[in-house]
C-alpha positions in Angstrom: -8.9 -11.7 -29.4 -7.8 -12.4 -25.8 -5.9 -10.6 -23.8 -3.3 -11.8 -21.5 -3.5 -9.6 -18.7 -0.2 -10.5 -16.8 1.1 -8.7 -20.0 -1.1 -5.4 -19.7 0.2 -2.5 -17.9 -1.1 1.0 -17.8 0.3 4.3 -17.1 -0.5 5.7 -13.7 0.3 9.1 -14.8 -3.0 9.6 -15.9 -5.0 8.9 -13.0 -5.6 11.6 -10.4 -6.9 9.5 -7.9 -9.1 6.0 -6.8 -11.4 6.1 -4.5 -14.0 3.3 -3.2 -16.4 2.8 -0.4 -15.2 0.1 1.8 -16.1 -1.3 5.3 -15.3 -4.1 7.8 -12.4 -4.6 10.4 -8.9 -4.2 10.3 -5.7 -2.8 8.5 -5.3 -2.9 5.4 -2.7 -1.7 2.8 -3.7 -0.9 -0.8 -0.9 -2.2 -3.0 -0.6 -1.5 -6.9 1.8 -3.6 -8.3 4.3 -1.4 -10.5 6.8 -0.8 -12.8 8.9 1.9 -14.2 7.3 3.1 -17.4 9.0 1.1 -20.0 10.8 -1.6 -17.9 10.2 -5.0 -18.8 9.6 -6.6 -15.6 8.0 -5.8 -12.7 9.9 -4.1 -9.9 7.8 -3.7 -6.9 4.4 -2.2 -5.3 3.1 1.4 -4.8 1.5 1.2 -0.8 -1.5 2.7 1.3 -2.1 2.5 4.4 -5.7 2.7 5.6 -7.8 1.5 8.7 -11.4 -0.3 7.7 -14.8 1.0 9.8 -17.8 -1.2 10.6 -19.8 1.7 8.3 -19.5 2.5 5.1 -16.6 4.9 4.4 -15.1 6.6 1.5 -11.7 6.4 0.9 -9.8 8.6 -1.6 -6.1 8.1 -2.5 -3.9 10.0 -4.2 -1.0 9.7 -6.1 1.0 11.5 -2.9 -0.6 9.0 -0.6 1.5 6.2 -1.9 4.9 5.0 -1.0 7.4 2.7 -2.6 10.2 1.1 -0.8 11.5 0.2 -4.3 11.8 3.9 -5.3 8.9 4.0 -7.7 7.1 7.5 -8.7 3.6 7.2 -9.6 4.5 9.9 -12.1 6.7 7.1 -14.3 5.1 3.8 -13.1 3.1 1.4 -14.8 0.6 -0.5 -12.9 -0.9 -3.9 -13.6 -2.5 -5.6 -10.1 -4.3 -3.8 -7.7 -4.3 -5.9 -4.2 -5.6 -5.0 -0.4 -3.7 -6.4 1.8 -4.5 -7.1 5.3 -1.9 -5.9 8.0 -3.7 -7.9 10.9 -3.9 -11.8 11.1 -7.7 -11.3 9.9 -9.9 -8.4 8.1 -13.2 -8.2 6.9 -13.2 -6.5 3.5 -16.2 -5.0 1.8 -15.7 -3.1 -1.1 -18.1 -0.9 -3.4 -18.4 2.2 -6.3 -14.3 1.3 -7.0 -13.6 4.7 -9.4 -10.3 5.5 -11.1 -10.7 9.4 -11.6 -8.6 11.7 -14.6 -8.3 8.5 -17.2 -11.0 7.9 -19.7 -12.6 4.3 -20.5 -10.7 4.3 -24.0 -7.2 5.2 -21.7 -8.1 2.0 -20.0 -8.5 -0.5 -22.9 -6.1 0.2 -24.9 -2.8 -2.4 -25.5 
């Protein structure tokens, strides 16, 4: 059966933290789109900052690392895309080992 992934979100409450190795030039921000849980659109983003390194780095965010303008809580959202977007007229962007730790595979698949 396929999945229509514009129609899958996940609950954010379970994941303690994602964290990838990235490097290149420029700032980015790390944007999740989001939702409260339960709502039945889409109401804004959840936002990191972060400045990129010509070496490899590892970056960790928390769920206190992100802001909302839209008044979302990770604690209630609902995620579905996860962007990086660059804050400069031009960025580099490598990106490597992408883990989402606290949820399970099974937490992750399911409808």
């Amino acid at each position: 059966e396929a999945i229509d992934s514009a129609s899958v979100w996940h609950d954010l409450s379970i994941i303690d933290s994602i964290v990838f190795l990235a490097k290149g030039t420029g700032a980015l921000t790390f944007q999740i789109k989001a939702r409260p849980r339960g709502a039945s659109a889409s109401t804004g983003w959840l936002k990191a900052a972060f400045v990129l390194t010509p070496n490899w780095s590892r970056f960790v965010f928390r769920p206190s690392d992100f802001s909302s303008a839209e008044g979302l809580s990770w604690s209630n959202a609902q995620a579905r895309d996860i962007l990086w977007v660059s804050r400069d007229s031009v960025a580099d962007l490598w990106l490597d080992d992408i883990r989402l730790h606290g949820p399970r595979l099974t937490d992750l698949l399911r409808r």
